[in-house]
LUMMI-314235 format. One record per atom (N, C-alpha, C): x, y, z; residue number from 0; atom name; residue in three letters. Coordinates in steps of 0.001 Angstrom, whole numbers, plus 524288, in hexadecimal, padded with zeros to 5 digits. Example, Ala and Ser with C-alpha at 12.3 -4.5 7.8 and 13.67 -1.06 7.14 Angstrom:
BEGIN
{u:83386, v:7E9C6, w:81E78, i:0, at:N, aa:ALA} .
{u:8300C, v:7EE6C, w:81E78, i:0, at:CA, aa:ALA} .
{u:83390, v:7F31C, w:81E78, i:0, at:C, aa:ALA} .
{u:83232, v:7F736, w:81BA8, i:1, at:N, aa:SER} .
{u:83566, v:7FBDC, w:81BE4, i:1, at:CA, aa:SER} .
{u:83264, v:8001E, w:81EBE, i:1, at:C, aa:SER} .
REM end
This chain:
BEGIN
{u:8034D, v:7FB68, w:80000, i:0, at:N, aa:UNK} .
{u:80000, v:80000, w:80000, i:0, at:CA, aa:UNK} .
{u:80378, v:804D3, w:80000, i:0, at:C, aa:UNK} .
{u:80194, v:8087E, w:7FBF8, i:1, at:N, aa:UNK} .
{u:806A5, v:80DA2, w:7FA8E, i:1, at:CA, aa:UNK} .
{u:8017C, v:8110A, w:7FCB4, i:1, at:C, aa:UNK} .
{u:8030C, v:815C9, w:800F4, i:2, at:N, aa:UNK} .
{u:80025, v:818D5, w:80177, i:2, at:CA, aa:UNK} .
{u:80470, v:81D8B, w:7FE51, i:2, at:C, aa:UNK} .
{u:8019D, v:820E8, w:7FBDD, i:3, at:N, aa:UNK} .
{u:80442, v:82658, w:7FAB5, i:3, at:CA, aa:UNK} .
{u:80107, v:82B13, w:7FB0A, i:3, at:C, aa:UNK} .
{u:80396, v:82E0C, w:7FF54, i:4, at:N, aa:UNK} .
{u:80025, v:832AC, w:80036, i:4, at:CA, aa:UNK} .
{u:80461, v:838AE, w:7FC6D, i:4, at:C, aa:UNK} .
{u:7FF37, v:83B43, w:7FBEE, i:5, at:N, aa:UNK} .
{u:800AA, v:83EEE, w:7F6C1, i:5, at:CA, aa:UNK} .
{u:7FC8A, v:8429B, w:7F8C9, i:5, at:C, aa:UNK} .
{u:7FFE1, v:845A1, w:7F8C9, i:6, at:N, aa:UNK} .
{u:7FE14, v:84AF0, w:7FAA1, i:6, at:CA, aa:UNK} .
{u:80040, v:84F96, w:7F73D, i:6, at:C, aa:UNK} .
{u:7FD35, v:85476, w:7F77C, i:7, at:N, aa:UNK} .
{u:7FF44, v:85968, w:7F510, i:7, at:CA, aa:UNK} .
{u:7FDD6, v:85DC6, w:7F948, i:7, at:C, aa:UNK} .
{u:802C9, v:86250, w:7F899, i:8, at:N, aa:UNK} .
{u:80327, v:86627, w:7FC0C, i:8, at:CA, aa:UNK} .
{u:7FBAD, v:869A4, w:7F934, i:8, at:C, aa:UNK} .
{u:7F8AE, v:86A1F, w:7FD25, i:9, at:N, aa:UNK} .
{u:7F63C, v:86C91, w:7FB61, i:9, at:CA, aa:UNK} .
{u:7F32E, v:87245, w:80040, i:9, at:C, aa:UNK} .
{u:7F157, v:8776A, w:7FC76, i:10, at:N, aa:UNK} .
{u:7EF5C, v:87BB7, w:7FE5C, i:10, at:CA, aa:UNK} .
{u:7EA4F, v:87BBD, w:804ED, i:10, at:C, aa:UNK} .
{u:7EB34, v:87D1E, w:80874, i:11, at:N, aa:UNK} .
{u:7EA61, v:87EDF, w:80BCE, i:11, at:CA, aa:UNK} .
{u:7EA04, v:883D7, w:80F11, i:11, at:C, aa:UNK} .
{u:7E89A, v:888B2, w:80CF0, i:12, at:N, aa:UNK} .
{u:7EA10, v:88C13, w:80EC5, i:12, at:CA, aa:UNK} .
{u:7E584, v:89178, w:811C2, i:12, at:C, aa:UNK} .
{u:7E829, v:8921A, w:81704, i:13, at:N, aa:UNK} .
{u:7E2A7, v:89627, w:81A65, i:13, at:CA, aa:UNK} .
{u:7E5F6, v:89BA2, w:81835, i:13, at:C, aa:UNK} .
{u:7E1CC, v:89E9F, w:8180E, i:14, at:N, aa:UNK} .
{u:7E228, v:8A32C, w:816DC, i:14, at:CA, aa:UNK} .
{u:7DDC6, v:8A5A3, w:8198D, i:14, at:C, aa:UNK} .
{u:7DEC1, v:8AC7C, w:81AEA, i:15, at:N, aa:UNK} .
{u:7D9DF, v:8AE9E, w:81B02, i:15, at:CA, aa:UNK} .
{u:7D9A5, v:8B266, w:8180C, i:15, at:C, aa:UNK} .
{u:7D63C, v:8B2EE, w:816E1, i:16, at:N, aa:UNK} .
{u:7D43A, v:8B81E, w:812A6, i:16, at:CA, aa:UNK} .
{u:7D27D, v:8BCF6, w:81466, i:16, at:C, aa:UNK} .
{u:7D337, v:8C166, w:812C8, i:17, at:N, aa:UNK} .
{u:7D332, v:8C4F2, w:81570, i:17, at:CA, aa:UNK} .
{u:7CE5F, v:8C7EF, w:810C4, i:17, at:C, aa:UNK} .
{u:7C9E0, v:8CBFA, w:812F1, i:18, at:N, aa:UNK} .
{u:7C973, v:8CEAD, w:80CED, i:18, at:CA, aa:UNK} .
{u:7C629, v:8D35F, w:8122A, i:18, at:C, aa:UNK} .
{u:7C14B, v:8D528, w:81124, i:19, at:N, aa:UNK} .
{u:7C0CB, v:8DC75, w:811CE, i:19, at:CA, aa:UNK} .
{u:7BDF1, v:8DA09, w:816ED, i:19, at:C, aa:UNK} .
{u:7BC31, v:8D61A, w:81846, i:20, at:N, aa:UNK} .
{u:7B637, v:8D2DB, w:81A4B, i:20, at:CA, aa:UNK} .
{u:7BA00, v:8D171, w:81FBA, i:20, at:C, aa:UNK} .
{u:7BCB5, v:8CCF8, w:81FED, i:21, at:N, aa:UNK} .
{u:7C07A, v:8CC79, w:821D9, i:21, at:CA, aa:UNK} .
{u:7C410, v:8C86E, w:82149, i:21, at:C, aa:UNK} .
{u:7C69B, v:8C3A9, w:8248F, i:22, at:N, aa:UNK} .
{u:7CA5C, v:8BFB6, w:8230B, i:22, at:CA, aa:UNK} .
{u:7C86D, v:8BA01, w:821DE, i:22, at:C, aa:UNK} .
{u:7C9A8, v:8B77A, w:8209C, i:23, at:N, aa:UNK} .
{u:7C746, v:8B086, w:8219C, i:23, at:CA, aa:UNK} .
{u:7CA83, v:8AD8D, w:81FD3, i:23, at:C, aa:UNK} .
{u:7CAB8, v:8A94C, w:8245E, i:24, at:N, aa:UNK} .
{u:7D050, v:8A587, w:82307, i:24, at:CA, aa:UNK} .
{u:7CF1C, v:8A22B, w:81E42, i:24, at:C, aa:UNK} .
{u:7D044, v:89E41, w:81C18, i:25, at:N, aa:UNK} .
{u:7CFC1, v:89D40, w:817B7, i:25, at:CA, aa:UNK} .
{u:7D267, v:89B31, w:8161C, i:25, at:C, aa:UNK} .
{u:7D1B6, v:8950D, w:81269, i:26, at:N, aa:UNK} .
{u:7D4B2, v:89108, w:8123A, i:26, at:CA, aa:UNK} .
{u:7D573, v:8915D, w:80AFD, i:26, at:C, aa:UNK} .
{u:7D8EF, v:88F9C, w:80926, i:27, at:N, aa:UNK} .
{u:7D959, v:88D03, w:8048D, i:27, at:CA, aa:UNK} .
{u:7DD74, v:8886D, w:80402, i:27, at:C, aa:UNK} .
{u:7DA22, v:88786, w:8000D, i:28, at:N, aa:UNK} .
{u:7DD6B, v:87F4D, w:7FE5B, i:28, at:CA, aa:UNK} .
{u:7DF2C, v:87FF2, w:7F917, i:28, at:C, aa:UNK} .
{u:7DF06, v:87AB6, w:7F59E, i:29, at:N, aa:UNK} .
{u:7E476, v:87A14, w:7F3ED, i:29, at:CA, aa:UNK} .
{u:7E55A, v:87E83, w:7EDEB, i:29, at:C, aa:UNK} .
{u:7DDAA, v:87E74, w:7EC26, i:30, at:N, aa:UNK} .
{u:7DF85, v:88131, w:7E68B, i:30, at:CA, aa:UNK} .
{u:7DEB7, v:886F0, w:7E8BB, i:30, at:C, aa:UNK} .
{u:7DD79, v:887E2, w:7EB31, i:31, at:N, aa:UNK} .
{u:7DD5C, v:88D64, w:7EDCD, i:31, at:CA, aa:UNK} .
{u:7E210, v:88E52, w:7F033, i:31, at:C, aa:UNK} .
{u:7E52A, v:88BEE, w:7F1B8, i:32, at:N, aa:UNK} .
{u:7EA51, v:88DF8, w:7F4AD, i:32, at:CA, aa:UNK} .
{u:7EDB0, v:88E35, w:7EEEA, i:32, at:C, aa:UNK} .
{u:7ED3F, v:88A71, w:7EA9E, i:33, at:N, aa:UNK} .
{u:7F06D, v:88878, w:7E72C, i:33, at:CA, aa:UNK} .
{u:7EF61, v:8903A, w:7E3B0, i:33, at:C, aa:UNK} .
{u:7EBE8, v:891DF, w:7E2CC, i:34, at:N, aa:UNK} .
{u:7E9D3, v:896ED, w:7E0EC, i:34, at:CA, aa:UNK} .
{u:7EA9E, v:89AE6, w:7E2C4, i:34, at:C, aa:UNK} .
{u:7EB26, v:89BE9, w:7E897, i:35, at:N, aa:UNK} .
{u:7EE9B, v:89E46, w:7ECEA, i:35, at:CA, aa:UNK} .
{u:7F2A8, v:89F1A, w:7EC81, i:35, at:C, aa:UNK} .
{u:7F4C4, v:89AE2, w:7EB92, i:36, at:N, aa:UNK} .
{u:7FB66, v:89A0F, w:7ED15, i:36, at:CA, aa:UNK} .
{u:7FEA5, v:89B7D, w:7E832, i:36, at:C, aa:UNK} .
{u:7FBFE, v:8974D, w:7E311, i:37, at:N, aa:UNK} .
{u:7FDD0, v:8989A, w:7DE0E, i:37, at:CA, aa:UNK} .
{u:80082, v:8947C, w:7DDDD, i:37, at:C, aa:UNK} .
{u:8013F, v:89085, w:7E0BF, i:38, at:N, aa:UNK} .
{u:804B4, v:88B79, w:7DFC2, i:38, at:CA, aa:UNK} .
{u:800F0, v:886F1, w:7E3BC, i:38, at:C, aa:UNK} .
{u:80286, v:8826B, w:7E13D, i:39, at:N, aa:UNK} .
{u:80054, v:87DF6, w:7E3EE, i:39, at:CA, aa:UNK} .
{u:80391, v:87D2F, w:7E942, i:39, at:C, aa:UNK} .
{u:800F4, v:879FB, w:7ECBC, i:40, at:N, aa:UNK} .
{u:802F8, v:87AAB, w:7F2B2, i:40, at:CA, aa:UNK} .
{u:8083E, v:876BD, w:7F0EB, i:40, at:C, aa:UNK} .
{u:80AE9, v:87218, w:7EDDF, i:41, at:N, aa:UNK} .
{u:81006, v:87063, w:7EF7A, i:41, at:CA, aa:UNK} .
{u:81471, v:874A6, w:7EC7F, i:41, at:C, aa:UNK} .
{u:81109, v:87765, w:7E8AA, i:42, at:N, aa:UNK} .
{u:81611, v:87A46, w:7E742, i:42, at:CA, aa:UNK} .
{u:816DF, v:87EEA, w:7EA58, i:42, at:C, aa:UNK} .
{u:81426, v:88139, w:7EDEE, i:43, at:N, aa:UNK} .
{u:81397, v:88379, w:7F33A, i:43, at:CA, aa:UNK} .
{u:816EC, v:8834C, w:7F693, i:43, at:C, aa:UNK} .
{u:81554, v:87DA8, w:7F840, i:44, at:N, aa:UNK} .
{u:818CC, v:87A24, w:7FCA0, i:44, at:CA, aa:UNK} .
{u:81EBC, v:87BA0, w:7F99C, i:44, at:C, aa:UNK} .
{u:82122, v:87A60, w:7F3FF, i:45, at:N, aa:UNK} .
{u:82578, v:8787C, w:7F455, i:45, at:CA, aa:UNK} .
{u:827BE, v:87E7A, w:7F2B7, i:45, at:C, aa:UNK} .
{u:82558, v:8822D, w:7F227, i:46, at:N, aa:UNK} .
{u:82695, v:8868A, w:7F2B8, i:46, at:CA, aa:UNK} .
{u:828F2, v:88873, w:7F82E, i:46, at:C, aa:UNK} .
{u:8252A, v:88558, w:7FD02, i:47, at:N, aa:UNK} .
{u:82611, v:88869, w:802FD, i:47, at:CA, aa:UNK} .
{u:82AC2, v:8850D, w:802D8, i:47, at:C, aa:UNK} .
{u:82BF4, v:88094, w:80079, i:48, at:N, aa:UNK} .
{u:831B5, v:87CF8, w:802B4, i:48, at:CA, aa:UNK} .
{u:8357E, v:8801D, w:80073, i:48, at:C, aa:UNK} .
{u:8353B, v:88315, w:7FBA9, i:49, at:N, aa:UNK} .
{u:83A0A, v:88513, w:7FA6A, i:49, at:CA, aa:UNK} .
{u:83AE4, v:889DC, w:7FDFA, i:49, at:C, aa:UNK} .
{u:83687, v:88CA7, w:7FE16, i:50, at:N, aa:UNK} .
{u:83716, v:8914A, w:801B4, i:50, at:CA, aa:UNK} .
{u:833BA, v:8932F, w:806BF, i:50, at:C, aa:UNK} .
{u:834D7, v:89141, w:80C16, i:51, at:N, aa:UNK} .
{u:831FE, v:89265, w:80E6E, i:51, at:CA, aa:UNK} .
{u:82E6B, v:89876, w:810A8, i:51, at:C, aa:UNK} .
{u:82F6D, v:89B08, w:80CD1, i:52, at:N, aa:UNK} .
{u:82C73, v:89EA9, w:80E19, i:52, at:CA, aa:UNK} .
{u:82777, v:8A0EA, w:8093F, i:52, at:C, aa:UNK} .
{u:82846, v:89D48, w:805EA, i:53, at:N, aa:UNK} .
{u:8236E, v:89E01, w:8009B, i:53, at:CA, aa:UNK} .
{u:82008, v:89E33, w:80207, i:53, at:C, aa:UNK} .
{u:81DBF, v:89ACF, w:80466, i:54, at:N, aa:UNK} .
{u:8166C, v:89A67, w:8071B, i:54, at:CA, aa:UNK} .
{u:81615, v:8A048, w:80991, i:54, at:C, aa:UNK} .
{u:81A14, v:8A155, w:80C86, i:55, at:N, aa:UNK} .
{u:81813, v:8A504, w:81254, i:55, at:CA, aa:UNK} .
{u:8191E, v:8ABC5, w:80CAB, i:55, at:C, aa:UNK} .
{u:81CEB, v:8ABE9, w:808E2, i:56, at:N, aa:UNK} .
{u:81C2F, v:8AF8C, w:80471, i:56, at:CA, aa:UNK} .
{u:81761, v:8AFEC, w:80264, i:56, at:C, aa:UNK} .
{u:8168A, v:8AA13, w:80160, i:57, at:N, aa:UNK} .
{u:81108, v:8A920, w:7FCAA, i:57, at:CA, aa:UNK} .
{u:80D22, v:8ACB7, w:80012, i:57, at:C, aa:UNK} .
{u:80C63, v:8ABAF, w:80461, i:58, at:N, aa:UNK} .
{u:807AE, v:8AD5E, w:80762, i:58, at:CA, aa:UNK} .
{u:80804, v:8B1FC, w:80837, i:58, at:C, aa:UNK} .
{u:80B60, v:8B539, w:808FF, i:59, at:N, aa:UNK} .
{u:80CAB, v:8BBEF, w:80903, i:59, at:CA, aa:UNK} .
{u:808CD, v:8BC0E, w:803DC, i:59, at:C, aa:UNK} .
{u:80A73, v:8BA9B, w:8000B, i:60, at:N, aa:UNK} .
{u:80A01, v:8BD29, w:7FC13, i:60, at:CA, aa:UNK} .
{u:80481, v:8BBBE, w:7F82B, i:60, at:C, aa:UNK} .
{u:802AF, v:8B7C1, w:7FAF3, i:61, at:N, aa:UNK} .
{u:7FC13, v:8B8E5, w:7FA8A, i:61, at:CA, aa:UNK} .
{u:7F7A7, v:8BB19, w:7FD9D, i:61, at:C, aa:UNK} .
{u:7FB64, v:8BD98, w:801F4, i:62, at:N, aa:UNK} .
{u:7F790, v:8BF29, w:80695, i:62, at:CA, aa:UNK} .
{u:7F59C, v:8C50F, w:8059F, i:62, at:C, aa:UNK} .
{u:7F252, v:8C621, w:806A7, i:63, at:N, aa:UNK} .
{u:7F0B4, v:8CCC8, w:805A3, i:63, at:CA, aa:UNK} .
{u:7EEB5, v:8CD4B, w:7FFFD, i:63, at:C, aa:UNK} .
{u:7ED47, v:8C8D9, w:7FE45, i:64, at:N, aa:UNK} .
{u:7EC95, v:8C9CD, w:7F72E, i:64, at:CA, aa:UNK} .
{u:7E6D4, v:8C951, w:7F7C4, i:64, at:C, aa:UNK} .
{u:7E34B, v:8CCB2, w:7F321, i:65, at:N, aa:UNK} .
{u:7DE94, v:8CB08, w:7F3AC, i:65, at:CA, aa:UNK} .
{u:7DCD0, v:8C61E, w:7EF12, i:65, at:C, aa:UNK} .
{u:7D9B5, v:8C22A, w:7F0E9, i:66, at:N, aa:UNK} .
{u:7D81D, v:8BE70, w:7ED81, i:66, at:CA, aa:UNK} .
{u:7D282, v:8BF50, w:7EEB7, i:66, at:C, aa:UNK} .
{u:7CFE1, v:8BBA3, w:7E9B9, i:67, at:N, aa:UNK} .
{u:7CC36, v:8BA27, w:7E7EB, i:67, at:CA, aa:UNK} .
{u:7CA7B, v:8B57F, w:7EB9B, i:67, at:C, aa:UNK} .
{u:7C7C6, v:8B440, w:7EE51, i:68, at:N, aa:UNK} .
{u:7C729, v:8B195, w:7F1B4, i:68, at:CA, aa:UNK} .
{u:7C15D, v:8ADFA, w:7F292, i:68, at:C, aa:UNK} .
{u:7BF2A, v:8A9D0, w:7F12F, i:69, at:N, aa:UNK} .
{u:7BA13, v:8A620, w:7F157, i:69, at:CA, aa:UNK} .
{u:7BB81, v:8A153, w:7F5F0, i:69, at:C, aa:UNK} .
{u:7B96A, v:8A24A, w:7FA24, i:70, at:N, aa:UNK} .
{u:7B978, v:8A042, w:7FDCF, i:70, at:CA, aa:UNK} .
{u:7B41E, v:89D56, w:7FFB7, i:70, at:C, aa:UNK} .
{u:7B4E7, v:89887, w:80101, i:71, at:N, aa:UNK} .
{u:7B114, v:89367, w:802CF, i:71, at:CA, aa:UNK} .
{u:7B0B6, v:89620, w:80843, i:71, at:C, aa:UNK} .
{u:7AD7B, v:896F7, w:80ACA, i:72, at:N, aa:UNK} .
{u:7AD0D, v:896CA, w:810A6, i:72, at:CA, aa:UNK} .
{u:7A68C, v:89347, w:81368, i:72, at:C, aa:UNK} .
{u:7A9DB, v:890AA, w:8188F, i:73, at:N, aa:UNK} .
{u:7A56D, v:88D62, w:819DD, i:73, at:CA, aa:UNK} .
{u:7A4A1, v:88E52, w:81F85, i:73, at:C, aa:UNK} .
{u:7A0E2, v:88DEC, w:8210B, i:74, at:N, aa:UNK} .
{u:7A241, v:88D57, w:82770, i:74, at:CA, aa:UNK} .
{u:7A0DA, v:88901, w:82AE4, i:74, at:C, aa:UNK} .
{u:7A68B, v:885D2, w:82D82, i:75, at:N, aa:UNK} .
{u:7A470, v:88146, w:82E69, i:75, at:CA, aa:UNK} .
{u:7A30F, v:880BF, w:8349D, i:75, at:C, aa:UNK} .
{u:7A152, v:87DD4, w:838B8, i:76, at:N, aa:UNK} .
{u:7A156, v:87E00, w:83DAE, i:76, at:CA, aa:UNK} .
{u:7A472, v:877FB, w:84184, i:76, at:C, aa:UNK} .
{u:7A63E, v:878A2, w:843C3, i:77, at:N, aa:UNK} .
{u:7AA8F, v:87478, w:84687, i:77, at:CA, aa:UNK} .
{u:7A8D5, v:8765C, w:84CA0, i:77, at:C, aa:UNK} .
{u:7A678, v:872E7, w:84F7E, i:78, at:N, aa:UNK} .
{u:7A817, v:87348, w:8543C, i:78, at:CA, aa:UNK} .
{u:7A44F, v:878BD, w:85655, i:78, at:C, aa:UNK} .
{u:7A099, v:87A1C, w:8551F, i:79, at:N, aa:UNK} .
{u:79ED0, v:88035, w:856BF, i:79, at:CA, aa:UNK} .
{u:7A09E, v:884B7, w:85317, i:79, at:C, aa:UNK} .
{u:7A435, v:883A0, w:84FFC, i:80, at:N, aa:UNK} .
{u:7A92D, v:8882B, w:84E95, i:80, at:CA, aa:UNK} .
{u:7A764, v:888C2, w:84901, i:80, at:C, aa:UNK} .
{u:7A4E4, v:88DE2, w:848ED, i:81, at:N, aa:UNK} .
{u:7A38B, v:88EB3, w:84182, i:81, at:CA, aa:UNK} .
{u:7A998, v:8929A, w:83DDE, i:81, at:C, aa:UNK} .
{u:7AABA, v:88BF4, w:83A20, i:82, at:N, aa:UNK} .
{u:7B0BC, v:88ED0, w:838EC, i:82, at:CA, aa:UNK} .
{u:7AE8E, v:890CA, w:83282, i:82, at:C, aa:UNK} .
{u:7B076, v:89562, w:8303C, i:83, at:N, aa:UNK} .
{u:7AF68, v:895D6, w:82A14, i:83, at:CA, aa:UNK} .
{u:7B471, v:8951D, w:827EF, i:83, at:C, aa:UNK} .
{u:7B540, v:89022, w:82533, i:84, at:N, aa:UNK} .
{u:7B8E6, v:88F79, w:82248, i:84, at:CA, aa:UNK} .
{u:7B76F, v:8922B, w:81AC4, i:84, at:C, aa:UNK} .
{u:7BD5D, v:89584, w:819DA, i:85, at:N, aa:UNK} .
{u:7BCB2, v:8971E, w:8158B, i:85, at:CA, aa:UNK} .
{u:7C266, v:8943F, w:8129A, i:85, at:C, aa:UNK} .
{u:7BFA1, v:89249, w:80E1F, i:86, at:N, aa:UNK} .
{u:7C497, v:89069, w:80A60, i:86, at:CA, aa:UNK} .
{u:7C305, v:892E8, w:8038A, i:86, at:C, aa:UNK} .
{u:7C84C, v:893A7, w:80258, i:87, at:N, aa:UNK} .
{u:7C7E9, v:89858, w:7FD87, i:87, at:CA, aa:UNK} .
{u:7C7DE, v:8945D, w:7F920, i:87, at:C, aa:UNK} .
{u:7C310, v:89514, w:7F5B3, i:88, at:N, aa:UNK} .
{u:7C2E9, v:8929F, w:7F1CF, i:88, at:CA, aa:UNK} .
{u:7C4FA, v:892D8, w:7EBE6, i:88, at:C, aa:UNK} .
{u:7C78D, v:89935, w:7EC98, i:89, at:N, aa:UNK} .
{u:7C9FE, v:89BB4, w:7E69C, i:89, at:CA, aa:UNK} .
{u:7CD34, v:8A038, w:7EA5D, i:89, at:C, aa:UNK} .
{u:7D11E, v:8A0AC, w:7E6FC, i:90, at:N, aa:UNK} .
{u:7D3A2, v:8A4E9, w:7E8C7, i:90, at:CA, aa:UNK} .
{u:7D72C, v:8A89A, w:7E3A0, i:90, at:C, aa:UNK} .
{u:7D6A8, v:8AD3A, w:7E397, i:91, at:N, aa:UNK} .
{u:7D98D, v:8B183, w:7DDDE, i:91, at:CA, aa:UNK} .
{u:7DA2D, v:8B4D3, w:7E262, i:91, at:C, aa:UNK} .
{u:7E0F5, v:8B789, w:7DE3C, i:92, at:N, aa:UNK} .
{u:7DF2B, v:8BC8A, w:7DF1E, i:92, at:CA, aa:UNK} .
{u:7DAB7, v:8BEDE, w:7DEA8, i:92, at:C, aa:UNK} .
{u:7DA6A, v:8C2EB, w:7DFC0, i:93, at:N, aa:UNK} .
{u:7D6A7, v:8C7C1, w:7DE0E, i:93, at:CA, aa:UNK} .
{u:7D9D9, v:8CA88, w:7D6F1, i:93, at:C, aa:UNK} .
{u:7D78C, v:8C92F, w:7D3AE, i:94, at:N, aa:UNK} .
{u:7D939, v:8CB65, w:7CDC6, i:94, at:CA, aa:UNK} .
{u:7D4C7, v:8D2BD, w:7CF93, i:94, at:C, aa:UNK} .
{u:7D641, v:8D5E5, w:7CFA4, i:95, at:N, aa:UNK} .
{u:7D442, v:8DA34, w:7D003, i:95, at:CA, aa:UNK} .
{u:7D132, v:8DBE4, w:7CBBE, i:95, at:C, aa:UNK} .
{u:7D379, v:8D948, w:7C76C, i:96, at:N, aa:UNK} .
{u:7CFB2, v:8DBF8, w:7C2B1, i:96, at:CA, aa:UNK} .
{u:7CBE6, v:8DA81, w:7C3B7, i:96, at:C, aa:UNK} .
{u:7CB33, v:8D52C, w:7C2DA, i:97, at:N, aa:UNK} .
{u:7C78C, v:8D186, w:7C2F8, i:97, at:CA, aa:UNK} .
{u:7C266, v:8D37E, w:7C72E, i:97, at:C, aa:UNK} .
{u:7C4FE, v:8D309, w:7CB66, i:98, at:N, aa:UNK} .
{u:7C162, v:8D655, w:7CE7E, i:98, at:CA, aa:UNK} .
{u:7BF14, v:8DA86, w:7CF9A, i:98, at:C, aa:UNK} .
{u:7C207, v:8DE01, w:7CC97, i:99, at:N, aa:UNK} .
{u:7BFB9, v:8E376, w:7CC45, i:99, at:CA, aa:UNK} .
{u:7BA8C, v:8E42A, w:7C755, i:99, at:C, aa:UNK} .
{u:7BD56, v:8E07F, w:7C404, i:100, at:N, aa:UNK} .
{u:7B8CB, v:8DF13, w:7BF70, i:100, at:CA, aa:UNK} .
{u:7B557, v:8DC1A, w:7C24B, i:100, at:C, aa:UNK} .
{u:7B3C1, v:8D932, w:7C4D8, i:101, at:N, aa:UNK} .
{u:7AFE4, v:8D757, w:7C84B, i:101, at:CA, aa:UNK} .
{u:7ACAC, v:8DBA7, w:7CB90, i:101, at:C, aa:UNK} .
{u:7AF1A, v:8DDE0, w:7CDBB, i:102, at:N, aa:UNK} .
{u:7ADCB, v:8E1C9, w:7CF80, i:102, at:CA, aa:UNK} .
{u:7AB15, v:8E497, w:7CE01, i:102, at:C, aa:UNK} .
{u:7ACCF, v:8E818, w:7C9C8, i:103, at:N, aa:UNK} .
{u:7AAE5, v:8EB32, w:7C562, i:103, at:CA, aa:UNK} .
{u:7A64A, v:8E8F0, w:7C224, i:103, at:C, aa:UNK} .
{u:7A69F, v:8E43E, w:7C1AC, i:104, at:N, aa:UNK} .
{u:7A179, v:8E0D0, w:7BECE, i:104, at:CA, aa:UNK} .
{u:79B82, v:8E113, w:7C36C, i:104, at:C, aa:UNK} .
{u:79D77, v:8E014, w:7C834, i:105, at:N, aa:UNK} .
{u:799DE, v:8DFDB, w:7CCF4, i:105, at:CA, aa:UNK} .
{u:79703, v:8E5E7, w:7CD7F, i:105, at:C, aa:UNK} .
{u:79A5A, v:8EAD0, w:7CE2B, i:106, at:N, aa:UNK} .
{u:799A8, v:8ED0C, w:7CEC3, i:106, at:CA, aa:UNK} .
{u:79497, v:8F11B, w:7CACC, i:106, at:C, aa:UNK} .
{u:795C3, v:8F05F, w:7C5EA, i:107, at:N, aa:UNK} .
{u:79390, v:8F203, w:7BFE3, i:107, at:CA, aa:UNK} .
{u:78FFC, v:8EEE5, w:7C0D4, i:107, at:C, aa:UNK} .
{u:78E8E, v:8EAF9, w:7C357, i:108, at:N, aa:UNK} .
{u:787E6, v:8E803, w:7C46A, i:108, at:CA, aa:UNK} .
{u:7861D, v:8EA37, w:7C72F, i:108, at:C, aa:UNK} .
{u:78506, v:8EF53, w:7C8DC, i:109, at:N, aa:UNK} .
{u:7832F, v:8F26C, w:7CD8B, i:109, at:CA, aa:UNK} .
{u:780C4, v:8F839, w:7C95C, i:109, at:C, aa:UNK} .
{u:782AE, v:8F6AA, w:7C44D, i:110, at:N, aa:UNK} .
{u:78169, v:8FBB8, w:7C096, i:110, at:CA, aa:UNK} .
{u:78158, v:90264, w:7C394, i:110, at:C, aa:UNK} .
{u:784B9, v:90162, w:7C75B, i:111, at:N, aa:UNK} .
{u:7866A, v:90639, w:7C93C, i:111, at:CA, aa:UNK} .
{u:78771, v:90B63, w:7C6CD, i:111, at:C, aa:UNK} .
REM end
């Protein structure tokens, strides 16, 4: 009997989101971190082996950015305790044109 276990490094990641309303912690997994990040989690990993300080860079440098953000939220109960778990189902930048043309389309429906 051959057992072989096979595994892959894969996305896990809490975040909270910040926007005008206020904060909420907030989970994403593997194709959402993979869209995040811009690389799959082992070429990640073998990035942090060459240099231990890439991850803790990477994360400077997506923090404070505004994205596009579609978030699952549920609220579950354990024990007395009502928890709302939120996990992000898409994640973009914010493209500004794009949105301002959204904007501008929303707005011109008001025949102002």
């Amino acid at each position: 009997v051959s057992t072989q276990s096979t595994w892959a490094f894969r996305y896990i990641i809490s975040l909270t989101a910040n926007d005008h309303s206020g904060s909420q912690y907030v989970t994403a997994f593997q194709e959402v971190g993979q869209s995040l990040i811009g690389k799959d989690a082992k070429t990640l990993s073998q990035l942090q082996e060459q240099d231990p300080t890439y991850i803790q860079n990477l994360c400077k440098s997506l923090c404070f950015r505004p994205y596009v953000v579609r978030l699952r939220v549920k609220e579950e109960q354990a024990n007395d305790d009502r928890r709302v778990k939120s996990v992000i189902q898409y994640i973009r930048p914010v493209d500004f044109v794009i949105e301002s043309r959204h904007l501008l389309n929303e707005i011109s429906r008001y025949n102002v």
